[in-house]
N, C-alpha and C positions, 0 to 999 in steps of 0.2 A: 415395622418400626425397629425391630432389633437389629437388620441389617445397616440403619441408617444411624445408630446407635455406633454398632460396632466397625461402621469405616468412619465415625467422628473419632471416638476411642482412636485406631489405627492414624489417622490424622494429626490429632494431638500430638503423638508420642515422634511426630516424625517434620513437624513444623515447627516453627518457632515459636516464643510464646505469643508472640500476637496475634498469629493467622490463629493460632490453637485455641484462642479465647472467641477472637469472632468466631470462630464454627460452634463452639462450644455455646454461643449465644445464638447464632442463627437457628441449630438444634434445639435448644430450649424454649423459642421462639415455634417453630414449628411442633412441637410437643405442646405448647398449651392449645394453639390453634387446633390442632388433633383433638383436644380435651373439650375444645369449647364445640366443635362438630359433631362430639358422641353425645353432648349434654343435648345438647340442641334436637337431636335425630332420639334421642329418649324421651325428652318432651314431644316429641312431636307424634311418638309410638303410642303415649299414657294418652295422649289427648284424641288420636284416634281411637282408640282401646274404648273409653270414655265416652264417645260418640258412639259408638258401634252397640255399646250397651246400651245406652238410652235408646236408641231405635231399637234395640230389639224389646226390651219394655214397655216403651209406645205400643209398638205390634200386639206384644203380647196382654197390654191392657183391653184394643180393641179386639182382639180375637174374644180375649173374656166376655167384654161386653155384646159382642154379634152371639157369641154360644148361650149366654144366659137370658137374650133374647127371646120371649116370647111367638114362636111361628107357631102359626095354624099350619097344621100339618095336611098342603096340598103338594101333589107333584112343582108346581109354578115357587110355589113361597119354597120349597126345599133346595129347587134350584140356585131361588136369586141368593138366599143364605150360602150356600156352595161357591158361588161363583163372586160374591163379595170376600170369602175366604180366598179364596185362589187367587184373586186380584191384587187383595193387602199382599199375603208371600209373595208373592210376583214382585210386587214395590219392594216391599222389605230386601228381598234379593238385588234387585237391582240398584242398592245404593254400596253396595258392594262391589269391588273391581272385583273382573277375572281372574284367580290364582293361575299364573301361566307355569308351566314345569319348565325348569330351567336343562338349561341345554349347556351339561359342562362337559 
């Protein structure tokens, strides 16, 4: 933005004053749209942020409740407990995209 700043700036000083006000309004113009795109892309971060928490509370509700779970302690009953853990993480994870490393 600074660069498109400072060839408005250089613009101005070098047009007349009518061109120099439409750029200067076209600029201003694209400045709030700018404004209105960070606003937008920060609701839209809190509101996933938001989401992301509540599934991980959900989860972490039902993990509480599977742990404080009553099992009779047989190999069979320890496994299905096990593997209804593993199963929730599994989901829980996969409401999650893939973090990709970015390639600059």
């Amino acid at each position: 933005m600074k660069e498109l700043h400072d060839t408005c700036s250089y613009l101005a000083t070098v047009c007349d004053d009518d061109v120099a006000a439409k750029i200067r309004q076209q600029v201003d113009d694209i400045d709030e749209r700018w404004r209105a795109v960070q606003r937008a892309l920060a609701e839209q971060s809190v509101d996933q942020y938001n989401a992301g928490v509540q599934h991980v509370s959900c989860w972490c509700d039902m993990v509480k409740t599977e742990l404080s779970r009553h099992v009779t302690a047989s190999c069979d009953n320890l496994n299905a407990q096990n593997n209804s853990l593993t199963v929730s993480a599994v989901c829980l994870l996969s409401l999650y995209p893939k973090i990709q490393p970015s390639h600059s």
